[in-house]
C-alpha positions in Angstrom: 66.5 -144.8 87.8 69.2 -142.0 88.0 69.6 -139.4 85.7 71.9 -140.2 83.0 75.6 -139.3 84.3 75.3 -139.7 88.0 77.4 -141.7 89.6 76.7 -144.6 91.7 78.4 -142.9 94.5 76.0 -140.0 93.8 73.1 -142.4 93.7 74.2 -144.6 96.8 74.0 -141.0 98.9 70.9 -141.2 97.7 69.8 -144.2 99.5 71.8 -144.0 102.7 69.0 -143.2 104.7 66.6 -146.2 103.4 68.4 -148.7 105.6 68.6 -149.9 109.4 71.0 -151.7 111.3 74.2 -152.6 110.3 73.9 -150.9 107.2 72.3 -147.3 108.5 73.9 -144.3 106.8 76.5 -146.2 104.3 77.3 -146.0 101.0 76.0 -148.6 98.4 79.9 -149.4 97.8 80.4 -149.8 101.1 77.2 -151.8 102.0 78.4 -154.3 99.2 82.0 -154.4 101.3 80.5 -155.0 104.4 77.9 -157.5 103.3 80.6 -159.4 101.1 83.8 -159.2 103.0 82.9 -162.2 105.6 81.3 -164.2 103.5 84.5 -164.0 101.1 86.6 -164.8 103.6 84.2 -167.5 104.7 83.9 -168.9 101.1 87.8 -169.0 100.8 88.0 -170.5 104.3 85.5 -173.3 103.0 87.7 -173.6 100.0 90.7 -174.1 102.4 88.4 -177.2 104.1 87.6 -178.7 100.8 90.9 -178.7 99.9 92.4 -179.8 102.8 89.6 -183.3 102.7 90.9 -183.9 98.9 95.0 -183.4 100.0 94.0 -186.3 102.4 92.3 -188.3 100.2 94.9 -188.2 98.0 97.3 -189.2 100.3 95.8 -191.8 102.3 96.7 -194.5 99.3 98.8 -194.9 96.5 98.2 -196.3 92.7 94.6 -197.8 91.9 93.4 -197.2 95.5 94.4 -193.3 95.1 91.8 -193.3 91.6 89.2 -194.9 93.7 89.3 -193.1 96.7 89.8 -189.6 94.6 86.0 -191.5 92.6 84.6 -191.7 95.8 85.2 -188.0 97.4 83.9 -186.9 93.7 80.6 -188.3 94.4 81.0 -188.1 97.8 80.6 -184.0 97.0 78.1 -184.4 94.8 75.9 -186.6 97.0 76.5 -183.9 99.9 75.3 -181.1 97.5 71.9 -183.2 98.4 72.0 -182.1 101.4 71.1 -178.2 100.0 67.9 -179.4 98.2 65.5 -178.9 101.3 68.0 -176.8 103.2 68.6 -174.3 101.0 64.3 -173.8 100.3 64.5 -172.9 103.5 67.6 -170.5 103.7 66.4 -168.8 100.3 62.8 -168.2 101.9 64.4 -167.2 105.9 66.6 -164.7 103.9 64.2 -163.1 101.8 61.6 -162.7 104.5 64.2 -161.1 107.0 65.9 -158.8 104.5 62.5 -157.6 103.8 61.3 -157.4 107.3 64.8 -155.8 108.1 64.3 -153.1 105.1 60.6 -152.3 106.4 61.7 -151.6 110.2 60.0 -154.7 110.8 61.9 -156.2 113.7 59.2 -158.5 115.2 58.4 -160.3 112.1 62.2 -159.7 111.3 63.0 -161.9 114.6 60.4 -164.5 114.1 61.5 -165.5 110.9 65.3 -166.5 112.7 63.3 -168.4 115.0 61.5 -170.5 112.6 64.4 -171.0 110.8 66.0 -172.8 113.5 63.2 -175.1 113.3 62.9 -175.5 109.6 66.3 -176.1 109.0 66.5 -179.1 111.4 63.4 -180.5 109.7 64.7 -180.1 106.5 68.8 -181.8 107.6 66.6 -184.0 109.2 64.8 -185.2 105.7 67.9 -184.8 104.1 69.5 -187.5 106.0 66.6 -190.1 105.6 66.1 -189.4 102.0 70.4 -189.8 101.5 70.1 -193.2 103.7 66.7 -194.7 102.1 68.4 -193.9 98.2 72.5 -193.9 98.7 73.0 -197.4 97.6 71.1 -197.2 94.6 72.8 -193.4 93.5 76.1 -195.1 93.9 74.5 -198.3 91.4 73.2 -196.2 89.1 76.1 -194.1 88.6 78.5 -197.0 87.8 81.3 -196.6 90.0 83.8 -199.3 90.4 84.1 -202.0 93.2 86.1 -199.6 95.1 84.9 -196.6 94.5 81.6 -197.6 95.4 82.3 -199.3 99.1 84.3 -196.4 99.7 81.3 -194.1 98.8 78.9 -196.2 100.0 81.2 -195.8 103.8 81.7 -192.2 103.3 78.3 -190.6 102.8 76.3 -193.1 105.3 78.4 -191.1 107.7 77.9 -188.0 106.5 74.5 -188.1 106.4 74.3 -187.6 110.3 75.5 -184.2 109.5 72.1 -183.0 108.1 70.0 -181.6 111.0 73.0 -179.7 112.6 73.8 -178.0 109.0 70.3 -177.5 108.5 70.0 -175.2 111.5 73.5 -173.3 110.7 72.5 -173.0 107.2 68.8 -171.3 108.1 70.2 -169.5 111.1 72.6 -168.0 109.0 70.2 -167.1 106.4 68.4 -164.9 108.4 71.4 -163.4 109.6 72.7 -162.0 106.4 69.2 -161.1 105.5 69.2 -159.0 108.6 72.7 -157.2 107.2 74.9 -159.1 109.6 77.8 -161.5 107.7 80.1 -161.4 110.5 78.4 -163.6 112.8 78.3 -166.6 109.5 81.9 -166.3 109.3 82.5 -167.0 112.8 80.5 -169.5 113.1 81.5 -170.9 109.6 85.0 -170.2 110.6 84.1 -172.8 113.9 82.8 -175.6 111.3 85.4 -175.3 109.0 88.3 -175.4 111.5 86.9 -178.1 113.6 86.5 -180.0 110.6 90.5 -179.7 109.1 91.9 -180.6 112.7 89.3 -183.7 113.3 89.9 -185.4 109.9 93.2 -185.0 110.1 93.1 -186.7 113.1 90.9 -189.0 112.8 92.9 -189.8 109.0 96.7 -189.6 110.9 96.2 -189.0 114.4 98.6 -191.9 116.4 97.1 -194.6 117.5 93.2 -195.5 117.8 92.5 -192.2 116.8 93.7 -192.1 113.6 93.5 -194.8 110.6 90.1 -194.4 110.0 90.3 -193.8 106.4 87.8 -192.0 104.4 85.2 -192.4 107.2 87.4 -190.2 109.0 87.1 -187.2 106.6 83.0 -188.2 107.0 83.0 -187.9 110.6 85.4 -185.0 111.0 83.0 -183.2 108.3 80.3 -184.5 111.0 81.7 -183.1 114.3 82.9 -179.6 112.5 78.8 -179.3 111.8 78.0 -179.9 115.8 80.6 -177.3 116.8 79.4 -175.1 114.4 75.4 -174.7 115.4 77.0 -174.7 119.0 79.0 -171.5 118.1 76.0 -170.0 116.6 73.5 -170.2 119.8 76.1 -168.4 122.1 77.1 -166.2 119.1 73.7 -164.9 118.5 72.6 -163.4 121.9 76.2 -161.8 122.2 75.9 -159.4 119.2 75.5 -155.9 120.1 74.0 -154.0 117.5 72.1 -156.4 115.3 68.0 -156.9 114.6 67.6 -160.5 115.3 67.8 -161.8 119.1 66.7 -165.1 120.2 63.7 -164.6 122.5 61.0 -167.7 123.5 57.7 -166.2 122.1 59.6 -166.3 118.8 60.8 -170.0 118.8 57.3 -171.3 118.9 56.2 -172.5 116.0 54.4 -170.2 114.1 52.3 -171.4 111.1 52.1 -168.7 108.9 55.5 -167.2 109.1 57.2 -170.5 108.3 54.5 -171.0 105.5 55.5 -167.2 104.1 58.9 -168.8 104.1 58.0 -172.0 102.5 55.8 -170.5 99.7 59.0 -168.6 98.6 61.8 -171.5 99.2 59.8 -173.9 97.7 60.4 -173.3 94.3 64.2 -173.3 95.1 64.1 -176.8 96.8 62.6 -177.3 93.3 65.4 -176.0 91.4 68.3 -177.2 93.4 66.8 -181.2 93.4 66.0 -180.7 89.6 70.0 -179.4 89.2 71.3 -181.7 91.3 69.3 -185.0 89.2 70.5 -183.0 86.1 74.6 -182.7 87.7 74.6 -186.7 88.7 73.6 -187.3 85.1 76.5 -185.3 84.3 78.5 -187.5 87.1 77.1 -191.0 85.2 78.2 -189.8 81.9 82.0 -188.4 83.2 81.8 -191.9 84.8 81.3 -194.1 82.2 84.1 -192.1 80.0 86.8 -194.7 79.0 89.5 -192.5 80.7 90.4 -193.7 84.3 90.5 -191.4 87.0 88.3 -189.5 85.0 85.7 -188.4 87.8 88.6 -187.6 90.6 90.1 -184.8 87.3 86.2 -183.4 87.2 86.5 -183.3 91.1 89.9 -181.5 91.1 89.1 -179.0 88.3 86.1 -178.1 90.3 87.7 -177.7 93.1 90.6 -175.2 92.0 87.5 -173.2 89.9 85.9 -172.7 93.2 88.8 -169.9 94.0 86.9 -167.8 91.7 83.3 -169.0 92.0 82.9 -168.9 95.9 83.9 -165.5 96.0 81.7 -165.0 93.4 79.3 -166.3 95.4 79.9 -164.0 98.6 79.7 -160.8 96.4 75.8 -162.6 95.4 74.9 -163.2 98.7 75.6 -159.3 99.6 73.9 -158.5 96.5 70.8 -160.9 97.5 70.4 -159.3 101.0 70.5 -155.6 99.3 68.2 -156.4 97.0 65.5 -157.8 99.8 66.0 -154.6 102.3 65.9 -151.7 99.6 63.0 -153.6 97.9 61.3 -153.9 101.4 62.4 -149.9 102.0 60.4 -149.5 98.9 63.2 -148.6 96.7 63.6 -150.4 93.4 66.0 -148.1 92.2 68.5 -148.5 95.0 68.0 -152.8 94.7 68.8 -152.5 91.0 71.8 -150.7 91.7 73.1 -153.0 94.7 72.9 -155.5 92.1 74.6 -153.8 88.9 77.7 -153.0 91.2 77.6 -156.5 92.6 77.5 -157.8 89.2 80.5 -155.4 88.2 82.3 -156.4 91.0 82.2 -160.5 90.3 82.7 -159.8 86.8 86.1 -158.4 87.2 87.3 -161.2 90.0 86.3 -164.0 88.3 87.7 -163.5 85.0 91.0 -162.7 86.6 90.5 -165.5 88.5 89.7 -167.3 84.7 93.1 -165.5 83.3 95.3 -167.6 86.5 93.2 -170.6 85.9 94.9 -170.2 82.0 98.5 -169.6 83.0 98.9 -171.7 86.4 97.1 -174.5 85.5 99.5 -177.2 85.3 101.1 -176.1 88.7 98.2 -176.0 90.8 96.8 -179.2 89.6 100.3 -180.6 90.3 100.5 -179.6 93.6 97.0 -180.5 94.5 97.5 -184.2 93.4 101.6 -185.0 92.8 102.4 -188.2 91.5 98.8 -188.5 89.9 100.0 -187.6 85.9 96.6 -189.0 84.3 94.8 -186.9 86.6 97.1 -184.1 85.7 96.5 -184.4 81.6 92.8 -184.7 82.1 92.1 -181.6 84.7 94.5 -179.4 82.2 91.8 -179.2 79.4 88.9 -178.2 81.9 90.6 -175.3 83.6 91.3 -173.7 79.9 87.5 -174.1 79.7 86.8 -172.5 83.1 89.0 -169.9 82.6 86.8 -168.7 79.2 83.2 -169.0 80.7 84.4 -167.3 84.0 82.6 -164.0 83.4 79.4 -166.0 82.5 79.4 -168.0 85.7 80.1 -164.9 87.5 77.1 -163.1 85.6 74.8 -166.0 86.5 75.6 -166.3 90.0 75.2 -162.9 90.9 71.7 -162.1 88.8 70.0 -165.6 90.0 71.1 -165.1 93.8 69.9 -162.0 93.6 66.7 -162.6 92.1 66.1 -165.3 94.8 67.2 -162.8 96.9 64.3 -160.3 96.2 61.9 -163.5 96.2 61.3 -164.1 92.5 62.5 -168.2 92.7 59.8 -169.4 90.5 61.4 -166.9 87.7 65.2 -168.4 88.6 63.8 -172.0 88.5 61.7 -172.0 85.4 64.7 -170.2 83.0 67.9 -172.5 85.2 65.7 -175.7 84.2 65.2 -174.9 80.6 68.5 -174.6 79.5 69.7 -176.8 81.7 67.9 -179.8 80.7 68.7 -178.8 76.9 72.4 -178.6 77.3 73.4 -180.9 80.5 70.6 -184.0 79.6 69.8 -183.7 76.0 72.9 -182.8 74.6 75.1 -184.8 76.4 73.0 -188.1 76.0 72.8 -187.5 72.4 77.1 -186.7 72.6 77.1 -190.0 74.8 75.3 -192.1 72.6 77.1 -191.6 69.5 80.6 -192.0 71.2 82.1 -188.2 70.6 82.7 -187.3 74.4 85.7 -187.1 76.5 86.0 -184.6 79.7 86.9 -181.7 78.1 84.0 -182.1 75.7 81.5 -182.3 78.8 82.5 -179.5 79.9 82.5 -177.6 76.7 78.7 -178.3 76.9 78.4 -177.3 80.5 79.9 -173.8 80.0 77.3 -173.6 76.7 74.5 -173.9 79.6 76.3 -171.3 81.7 76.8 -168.8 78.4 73.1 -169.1 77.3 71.9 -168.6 81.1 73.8 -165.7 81.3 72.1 -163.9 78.0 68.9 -165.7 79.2 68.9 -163.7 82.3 70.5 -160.0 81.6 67.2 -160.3 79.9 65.4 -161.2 82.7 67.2 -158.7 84.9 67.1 -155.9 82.9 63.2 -156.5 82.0 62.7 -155.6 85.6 59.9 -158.6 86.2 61.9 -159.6 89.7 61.5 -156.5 91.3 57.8 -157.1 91.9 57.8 -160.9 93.5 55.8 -161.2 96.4 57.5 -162.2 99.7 
């Protein structure tokens, strides 16, 4: 590590030389810019298309239609977090093999790994969308939505699903892109998705004539075509980049068993983590649903979706710090990936608690003008941003030490500590709440920032102990 004293600047000089590609003969400040500048505005551009699917929703319908359809998009965005379980196994794994490969001057194994991923990722959205099809009816039972809700749901993610393969590929593709130090390309493909996917809902929602009036499976299907579009962008992207690693070339898109096994064997335990969060979150959805307050799942949906200002930014500043932390670690310098990740850390810290200080002040307003006319949703989302706004440097401190832990490979280190104190505080805690009647809203999500405030002690441990810097890849 540096002496005592030295800046990071100093330090980043350091280091300048360790790097390829994009990156070649930057500072560390800068190398966090470049890596996290696209994604950010990628992250606040998906913002923009979440938004834009729940100012439809809300506007489609009036009175007890608008709470049900609100109920529905809530689990709707839940259920299409699914979709990540097997995807993102494979993004994790493509990115830390590439930034690794990238970091060693590797460029052959660098290039094979993006063209695995283009298979991988279609087999995994491929598995997503039969598992969502074989099991959607019986999530949307179990849960306990209303009559409603539950049709409208039920409508919504059938149609979705078709979605998986072509994200599956953008989401791998992409991987392996950022590994390589390129987050430009993403973005515009991202951008493609995103776009495509505001103008054909809103279509396909208000469009004139038999175009538009196709409800909420309109928002589904728009969500569907942005994803085509998307993976389209990305194959005619690709060869057109001039200075970047990764090229499509034929010997590389044939299979290749030990490669995507090198990727498997470290996304894996990720697929792991995410399905075990995501069983743990729609036990947090059945609880919120079952609450006596109505409209009480479209608030949770609302609240999270004016927190995600600060936390997608959040993560874009962890996915530069992940793709650091693979090439210095493959350049062979541990010292350099710590620091990519302290000023990474730093950097999220700051954003997101101002982020948590608006969130204090503006919440009324924004909640307002996200959902006018709905005053129960209004009085039940206030509470929940006053939470948010206290645990934002925690979420900002687990985002950026997890992702870049996955980052550097160490998922089986990520999964074993998330799971622990997730179970505790988001299963045991909140039956045992439940079951003796003490829980509204705001008290589930006084128990969900207690997991994110004892993850974030858990793993400053963890980081600072060092064990991530020596994961196999």
């Amino acid at each position: 590590m540096p002496k005592p004293g030295t800046s990071i600047e100093a330090s980043s000089r350091a280091g300048e030389g360790l790097l390829g590609g994009h990156l070649a003969g930057l500072s560390l400040p800068r190398q966090v810019l470049v890596l996290a500048v696209w994604p950010l505005l990628e992250q606040l551009l998906a913002f923009v298309v979440g938004l834009t699917d729940l100012l439809i929703a809300g506007r489609m319908v009036d009175g007890d239609g608008r709470v049900a359809v609100l109920d529905a998009m809530a689990l709707g965005g839940y259920v299409a977090w699914f979709f990540n379980i097997i995807q993102a196994a494979v993004a994790t794994g493509v990115m830390a093999l590439v930034s690794r490969a990238t970091g060693a001057r590797d460029h052959d194994l660098a290039n094979r790994g993006l063209g695995q991923a283009v298979w991988l990722g279609m087999a995994a959205g491929t598995a997503s969308l039969l598992m969502l099809w074989a099991g959607i009816r019986a999530l949307i039972d179990w849960i306990g939505l209303g009559a409603e809700a539950a049709d409208n749901a039920d409508r919504y993610l059938r149609i979705l699903a078709f979605s998986g393969p072509m994200s599956g590929a953008v989401f791998a593709i992409n991987a392996a892109l950022r590994g390589s130090g390129d987050t430009r390309t993403p973005f515009f493909a991202m951008s493609v998705v995103n776009v495509v996917n505001i103008v054909a809902s809103i279509l396909l929602v208000f469009g004139p004539g038999r175009i538009g009036g196709h409800g909420i499976e309109g928002i589904a299907w728009g969500t569907v075509i942005g994803w085509v579009a998307g993976l389209a962008a990305l194959l005619l992207l690709v060869p057109m980049r001039k200075n970047g690693v990764l090229r499509w070339r034929r010997d590389y898109l044939v299979p290749h068993r030990e490669t995507m096994w090198r990727i498997l064997r470290v996304g894996a335990p990720q697929s792991l983590e995410i399905a075990g969060m995501w069983f743990i979150h729609a036990f947090g959805i059945r609880i919120i649903a079952g609450l006596p307050a109505d409209g009480a799942l479209g608030a949770h949906i609302v609240a999270i979706r004016i927190e995600s200002l600060s936390f997608l930014p959040g993560f874009a500043i962890a996915t530069a710090a992940a793709a650091l932390a693979g090439q210095y670690l493959g350049a062979g310098s541990r010292e350099m990936a710590v620091r990519a990740v302290r000023l990474s850390w730093g950097l999220a810290l700051g954003l997101m608690s101002m982020m948590g200080v608006f969130f204090f002040f503006a919440r009324y307003q924004v909640i307002g003008w996200m959902i006018p006319g709905s005053e129960g949703h209004v009085e039940l989302a206030a509470p929940l941003l006053l939470v948010c706004a206290i645990s934002q440097p925690f979420f900002a401190t687990c985002i950026v030490l997890k992702t870049s832990m996955r980052g550097a490979g160490a998922t089986h280190l990520v999964m074993r500590w998330s799971f622990a104190s997730m179970i505790f505080y988001r299963i045991l805690v909140l039956h045992l709440l439940a079951g003796q009647g003490w829980l509204n809203l705001t008290g589930v999500w006084i128990v969900m920032s207690a997991d994110l405030v004892t993850q974030a002690v858990i793993f400053i441990r963890l980081h600072l102990r060092g064990d991530w810097l020596r994961a196999r890849v």
